[in-house]
MDAnalysis code that builds the backbone (N, CA, C; Angstrom):
import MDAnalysis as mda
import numpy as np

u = mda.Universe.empty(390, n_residues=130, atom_resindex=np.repeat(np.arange(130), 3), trajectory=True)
u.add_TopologyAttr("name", ["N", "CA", "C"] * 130)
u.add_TopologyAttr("resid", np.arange(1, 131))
u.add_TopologyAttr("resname", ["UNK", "UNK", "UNK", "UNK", "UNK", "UNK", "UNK", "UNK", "UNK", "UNK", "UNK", "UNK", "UNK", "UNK", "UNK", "UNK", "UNK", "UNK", "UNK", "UNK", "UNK", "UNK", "UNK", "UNK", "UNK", "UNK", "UNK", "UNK", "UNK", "UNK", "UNK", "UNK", "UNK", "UNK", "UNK", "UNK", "UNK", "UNK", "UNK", "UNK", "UNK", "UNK", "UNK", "UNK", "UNK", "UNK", "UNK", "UNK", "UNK", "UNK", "UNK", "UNK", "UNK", "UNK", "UNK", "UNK", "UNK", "UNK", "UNK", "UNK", "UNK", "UNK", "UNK", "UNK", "UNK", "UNK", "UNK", "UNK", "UNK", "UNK", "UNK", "UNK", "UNK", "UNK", "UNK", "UNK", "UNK", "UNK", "UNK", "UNK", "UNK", "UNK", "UNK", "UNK", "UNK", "UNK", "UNK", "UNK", "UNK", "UNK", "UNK", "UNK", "UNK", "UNK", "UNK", "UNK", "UNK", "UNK", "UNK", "UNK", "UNK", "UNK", "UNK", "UNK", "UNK", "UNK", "UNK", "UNK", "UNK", "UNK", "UNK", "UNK", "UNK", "UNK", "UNK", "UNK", "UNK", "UNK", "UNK", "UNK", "UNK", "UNK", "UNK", "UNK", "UNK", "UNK", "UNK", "UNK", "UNK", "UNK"])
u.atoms.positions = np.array([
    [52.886, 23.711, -44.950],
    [52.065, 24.466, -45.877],
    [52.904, 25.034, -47.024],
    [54.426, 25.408, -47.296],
    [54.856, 25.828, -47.897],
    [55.314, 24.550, -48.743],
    [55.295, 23.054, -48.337],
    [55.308, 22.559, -49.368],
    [54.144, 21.916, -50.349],
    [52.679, 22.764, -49.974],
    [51.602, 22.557, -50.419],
    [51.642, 23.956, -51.582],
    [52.010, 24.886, -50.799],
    [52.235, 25.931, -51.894],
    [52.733, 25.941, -53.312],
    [54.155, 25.372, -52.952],
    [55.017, 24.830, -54.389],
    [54.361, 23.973, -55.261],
    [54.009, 23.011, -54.295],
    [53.315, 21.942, -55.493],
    [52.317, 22.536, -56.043],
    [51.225, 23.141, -55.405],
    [50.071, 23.850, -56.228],
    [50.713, 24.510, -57.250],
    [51.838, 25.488, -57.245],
    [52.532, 26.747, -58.189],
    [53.028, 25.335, -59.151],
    [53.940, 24.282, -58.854],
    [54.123, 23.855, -59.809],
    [53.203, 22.966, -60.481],
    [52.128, 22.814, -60.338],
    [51.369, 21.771, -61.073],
    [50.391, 22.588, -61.493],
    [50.094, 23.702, -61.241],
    [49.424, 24.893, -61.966],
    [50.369, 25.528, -63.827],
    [51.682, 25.078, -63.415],
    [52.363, 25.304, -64.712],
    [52.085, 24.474, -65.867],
    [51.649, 23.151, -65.384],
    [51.302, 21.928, -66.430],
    [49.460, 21.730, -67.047],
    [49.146, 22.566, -65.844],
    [47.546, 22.458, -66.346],
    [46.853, 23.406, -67.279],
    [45.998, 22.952, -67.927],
    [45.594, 21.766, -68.084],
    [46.160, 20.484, -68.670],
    [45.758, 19.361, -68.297],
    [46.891, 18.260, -68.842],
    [46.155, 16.892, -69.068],
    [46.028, 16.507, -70.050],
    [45.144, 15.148, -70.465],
    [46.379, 13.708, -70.056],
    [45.180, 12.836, -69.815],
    [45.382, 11.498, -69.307],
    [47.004, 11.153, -70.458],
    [46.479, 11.309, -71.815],
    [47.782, 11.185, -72.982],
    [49.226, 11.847, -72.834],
    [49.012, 13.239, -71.860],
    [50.353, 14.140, -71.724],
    [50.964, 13.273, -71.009],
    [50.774, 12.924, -70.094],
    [51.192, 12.297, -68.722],
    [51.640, 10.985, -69.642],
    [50.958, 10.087, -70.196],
    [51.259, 8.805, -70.631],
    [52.464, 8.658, -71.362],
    [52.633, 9.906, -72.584],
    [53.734, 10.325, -72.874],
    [54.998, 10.688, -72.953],
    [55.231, 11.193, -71.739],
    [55.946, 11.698, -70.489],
    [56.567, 11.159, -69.781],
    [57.095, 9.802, -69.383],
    [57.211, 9.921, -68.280],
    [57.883, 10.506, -67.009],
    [58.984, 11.765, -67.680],
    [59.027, 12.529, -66.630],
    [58.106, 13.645, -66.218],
    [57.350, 13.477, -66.744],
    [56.057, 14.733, -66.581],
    [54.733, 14.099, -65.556],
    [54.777, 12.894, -66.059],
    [53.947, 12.002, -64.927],
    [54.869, 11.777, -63.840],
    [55.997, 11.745, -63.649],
    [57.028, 11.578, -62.560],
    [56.405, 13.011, -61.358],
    [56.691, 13.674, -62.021],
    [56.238, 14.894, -61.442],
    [55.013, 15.562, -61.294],
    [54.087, 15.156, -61.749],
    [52.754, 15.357, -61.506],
    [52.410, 14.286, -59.873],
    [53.103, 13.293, -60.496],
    [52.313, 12.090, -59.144],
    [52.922, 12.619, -58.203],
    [54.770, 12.971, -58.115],
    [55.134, 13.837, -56.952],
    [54.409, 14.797, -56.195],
    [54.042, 15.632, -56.948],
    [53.717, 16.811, -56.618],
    [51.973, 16.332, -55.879],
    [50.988, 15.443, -56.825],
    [50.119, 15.480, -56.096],
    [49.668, 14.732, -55.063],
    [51.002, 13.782, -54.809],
    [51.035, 12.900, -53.363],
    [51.408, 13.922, -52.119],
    [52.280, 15.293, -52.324],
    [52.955, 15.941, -51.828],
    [51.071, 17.226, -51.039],
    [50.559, 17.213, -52.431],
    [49.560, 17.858, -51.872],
    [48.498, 16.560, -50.913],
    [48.368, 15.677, -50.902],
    [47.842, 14.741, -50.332],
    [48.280, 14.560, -48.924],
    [49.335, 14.377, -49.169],
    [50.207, 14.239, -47.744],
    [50.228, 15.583, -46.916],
    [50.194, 16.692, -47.286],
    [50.252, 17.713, -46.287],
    [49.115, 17.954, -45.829],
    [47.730, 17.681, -46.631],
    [46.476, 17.621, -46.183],
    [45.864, 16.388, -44.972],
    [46.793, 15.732, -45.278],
    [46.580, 14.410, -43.849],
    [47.214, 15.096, -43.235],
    [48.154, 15.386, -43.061],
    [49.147, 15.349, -42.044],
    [48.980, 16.313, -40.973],
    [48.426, 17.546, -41.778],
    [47.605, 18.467, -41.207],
    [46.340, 18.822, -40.727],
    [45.497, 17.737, -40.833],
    [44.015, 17.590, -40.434],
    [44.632, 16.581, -39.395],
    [45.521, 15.794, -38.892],
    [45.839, 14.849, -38.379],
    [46.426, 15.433, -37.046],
    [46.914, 16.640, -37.159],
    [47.743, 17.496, -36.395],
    [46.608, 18.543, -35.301],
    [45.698, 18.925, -36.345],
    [44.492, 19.914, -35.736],
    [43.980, 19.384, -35.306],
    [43.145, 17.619, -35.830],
    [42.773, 17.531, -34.954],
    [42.766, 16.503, -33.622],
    [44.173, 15.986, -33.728],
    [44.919, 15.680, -32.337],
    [44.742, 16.209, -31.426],
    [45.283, 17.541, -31.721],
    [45.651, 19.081, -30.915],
    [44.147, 19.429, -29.746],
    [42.952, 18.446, -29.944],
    [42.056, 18.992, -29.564],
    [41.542, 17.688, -28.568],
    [42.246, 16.515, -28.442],
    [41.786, 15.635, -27.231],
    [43.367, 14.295, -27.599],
    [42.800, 13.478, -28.900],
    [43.829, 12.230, -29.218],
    [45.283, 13.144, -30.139],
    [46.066, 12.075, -29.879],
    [47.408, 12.325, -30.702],
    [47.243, 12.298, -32.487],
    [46.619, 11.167, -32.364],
    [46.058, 10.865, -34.176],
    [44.851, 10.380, -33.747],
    [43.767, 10.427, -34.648],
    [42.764, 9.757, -34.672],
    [42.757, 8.619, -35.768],
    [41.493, 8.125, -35.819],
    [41.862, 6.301, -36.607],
    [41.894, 6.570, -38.012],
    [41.057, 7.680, -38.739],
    [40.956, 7.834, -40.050],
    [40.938, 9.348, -40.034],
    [41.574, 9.481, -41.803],
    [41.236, 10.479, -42.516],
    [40.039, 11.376, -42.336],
    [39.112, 10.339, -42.787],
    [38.102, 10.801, -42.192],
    [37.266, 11.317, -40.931],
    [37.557, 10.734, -39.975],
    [37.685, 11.380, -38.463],
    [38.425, 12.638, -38.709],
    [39.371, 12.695, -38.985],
    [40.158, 13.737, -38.728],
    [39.439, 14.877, -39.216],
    [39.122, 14.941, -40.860],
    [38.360, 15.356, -41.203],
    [37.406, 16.442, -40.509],
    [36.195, 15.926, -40.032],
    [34.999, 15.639, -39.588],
    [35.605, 16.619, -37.894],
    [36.132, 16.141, -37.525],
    [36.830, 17.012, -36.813],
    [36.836, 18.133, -36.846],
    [37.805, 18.857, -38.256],
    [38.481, 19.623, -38.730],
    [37.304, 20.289, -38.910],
    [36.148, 20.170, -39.574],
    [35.048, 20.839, -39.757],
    [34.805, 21.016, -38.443],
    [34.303, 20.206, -37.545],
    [33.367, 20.665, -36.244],
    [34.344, 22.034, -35.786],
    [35.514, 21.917, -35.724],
    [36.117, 22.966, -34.967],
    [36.096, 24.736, -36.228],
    [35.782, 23.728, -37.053],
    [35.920, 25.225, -38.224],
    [36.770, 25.657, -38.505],
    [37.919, 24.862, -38.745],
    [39.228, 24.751, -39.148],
    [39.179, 24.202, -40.979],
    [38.005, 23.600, -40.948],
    [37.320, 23.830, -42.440],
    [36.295, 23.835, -42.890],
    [35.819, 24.386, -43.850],
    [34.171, 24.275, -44.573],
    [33.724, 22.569, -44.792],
    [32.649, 22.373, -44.958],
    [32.003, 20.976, -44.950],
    [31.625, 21.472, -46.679],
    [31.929, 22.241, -47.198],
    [31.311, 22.721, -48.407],
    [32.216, 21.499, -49.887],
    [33.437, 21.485, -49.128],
    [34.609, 20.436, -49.898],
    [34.769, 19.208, -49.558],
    [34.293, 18.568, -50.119],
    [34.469, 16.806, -50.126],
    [36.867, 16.904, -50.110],
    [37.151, 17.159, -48.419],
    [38.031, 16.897, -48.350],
    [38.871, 15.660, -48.733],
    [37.573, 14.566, -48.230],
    [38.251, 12.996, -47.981],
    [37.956, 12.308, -49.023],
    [37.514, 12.875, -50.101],
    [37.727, 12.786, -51.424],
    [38.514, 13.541, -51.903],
    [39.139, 14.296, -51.911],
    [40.358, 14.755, -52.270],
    [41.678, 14.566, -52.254],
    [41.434, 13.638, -50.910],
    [42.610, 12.950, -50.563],
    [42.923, 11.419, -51.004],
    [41.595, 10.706, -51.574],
    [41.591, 9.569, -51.716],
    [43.028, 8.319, -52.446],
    [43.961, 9.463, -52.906],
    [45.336, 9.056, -53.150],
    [45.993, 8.109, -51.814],
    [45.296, 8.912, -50.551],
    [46.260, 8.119, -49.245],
    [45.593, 7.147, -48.799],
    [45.141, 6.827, -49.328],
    [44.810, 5.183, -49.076],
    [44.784, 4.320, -49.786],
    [46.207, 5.019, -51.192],
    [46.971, 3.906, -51.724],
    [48.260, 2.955, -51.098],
    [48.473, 2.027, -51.340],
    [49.421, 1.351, -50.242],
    [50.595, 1.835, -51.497],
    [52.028, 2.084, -50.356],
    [53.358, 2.757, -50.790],
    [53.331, 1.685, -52.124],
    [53.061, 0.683, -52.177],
    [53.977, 0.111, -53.202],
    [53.085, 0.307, -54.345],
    [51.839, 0.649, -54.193],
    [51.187, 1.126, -55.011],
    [51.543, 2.296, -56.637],
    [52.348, 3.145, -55.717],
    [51.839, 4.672, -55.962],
    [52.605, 4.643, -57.333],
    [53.302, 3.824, -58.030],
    [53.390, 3.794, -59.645],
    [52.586, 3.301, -60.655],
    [51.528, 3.342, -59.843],
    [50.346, 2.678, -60.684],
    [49.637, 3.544, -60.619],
    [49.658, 5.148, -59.984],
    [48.479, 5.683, -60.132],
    [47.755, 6.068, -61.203],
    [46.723, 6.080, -61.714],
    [46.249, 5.600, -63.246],
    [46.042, 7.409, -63.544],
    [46.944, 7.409, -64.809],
    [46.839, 9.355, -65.555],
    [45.818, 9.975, -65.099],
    [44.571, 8.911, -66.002],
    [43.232, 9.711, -66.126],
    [42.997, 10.471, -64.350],
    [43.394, 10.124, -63.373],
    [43.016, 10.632, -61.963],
    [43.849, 11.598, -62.047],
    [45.117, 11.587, -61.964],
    [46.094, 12.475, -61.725],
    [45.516, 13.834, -62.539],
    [45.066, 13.383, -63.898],
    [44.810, 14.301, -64.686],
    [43.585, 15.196, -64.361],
    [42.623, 14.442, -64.034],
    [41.427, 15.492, -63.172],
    [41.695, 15.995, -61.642],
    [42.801, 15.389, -61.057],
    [43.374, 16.418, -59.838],
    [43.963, 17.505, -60.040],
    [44.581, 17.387, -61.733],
    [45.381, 18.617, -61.942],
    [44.564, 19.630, -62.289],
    [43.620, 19.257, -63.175],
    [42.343, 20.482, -63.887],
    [40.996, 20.671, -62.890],
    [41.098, 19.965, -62.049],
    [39.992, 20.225, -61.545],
    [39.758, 20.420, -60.292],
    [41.334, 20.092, -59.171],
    [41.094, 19.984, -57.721],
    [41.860, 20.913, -56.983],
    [42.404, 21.727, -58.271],
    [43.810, 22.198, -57.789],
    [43.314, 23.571, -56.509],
    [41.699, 24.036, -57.146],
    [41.560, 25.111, -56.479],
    [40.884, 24.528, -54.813],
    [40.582, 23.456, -54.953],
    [39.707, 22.808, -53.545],
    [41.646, 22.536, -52.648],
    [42.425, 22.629, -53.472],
    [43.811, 22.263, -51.909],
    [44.168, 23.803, -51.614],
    [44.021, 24.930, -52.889],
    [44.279, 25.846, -52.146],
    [43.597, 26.551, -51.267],
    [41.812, 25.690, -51.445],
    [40.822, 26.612, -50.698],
    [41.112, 25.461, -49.123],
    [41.837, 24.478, -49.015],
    [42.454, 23.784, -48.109],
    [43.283, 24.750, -47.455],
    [44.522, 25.609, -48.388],
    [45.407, 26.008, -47.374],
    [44.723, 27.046, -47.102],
    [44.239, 28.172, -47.602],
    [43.179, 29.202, -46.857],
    [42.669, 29.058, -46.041],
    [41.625, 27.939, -45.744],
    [41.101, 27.761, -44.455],
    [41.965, 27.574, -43.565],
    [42.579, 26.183, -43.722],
    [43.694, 25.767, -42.880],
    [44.375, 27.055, -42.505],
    [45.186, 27.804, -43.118],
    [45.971, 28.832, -42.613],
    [45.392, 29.955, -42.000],
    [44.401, 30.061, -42.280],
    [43.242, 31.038, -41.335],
    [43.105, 30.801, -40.071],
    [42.645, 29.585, -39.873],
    [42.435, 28.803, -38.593],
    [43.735, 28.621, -37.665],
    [44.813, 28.296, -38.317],
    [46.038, 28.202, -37.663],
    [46.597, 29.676, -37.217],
    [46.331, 30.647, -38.215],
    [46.167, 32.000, -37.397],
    [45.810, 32.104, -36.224],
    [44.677, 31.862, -36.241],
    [43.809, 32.417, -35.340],
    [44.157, 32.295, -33.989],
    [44.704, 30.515, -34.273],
    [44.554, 29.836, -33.099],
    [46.590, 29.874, -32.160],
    [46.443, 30.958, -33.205],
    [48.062, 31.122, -32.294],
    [48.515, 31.046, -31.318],
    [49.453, 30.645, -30.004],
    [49.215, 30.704, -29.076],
    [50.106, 30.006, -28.022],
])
């Protein structure tokens, strides 16, 4: 979670940011795609973890996991999570192709749905201390 934190703080420094900044850039798109694979990845990894924790080791999809994650109330159904994540089910060799214009509406527009991710998430992981 603390490396979901950073990335939010740092990709909150660049926003708002058009498809052209990034194109411009390319160390600015270097670091945008970092940062929002980084928020991608801690959101699997961690719905993957909760909801293991509750019968299987991993389940088959994102989405399972997901779906999960809600039933136990470990998150709201209010956030199209597995759309949020839709970055991880680019294949590795992919991920230099991720096209601005996306990156660019993850930065202006999704940034508050990963932190309302770690809120829940970190609520729930409270709770469930133990």
């Amino acid at each position: 979670m603390q490396a979901l934190e950073r990335a939010l703080s740092e990709l909150r420094t660049v926003a708002p940011i058009t498809p052209a900044d990034l194109t411009a850039d390319w160390r600015i798109q270097r670091a945008v795609e970092r940062n929002v694979l980084i928020l991608v990845d801690v959101v699997v990894e961690v719905c993957q973890r909760v909801a293991g924790n509750t019968g299987r080791t991993r389940l088959p999809s994102l989405g399972d996991a997901v779906a999960r994650c809600v039933r136990l109330g470990a998150l709201s159904a209010e956030v199209n999570y597995v759309g949020l994540v839709r970055l991880a089910n680019f294949p590795v060799y992919r991920y230099e192709t991720i096209e601005a214009g996306m990156l660019a509406e993850m930065v202006n527009g999704q940034l508050d749905d990963f932190a309302r991710f770690r809120d829940e998430m970190g609520a729930y992981l409270e709770s469930h201390r133990g």
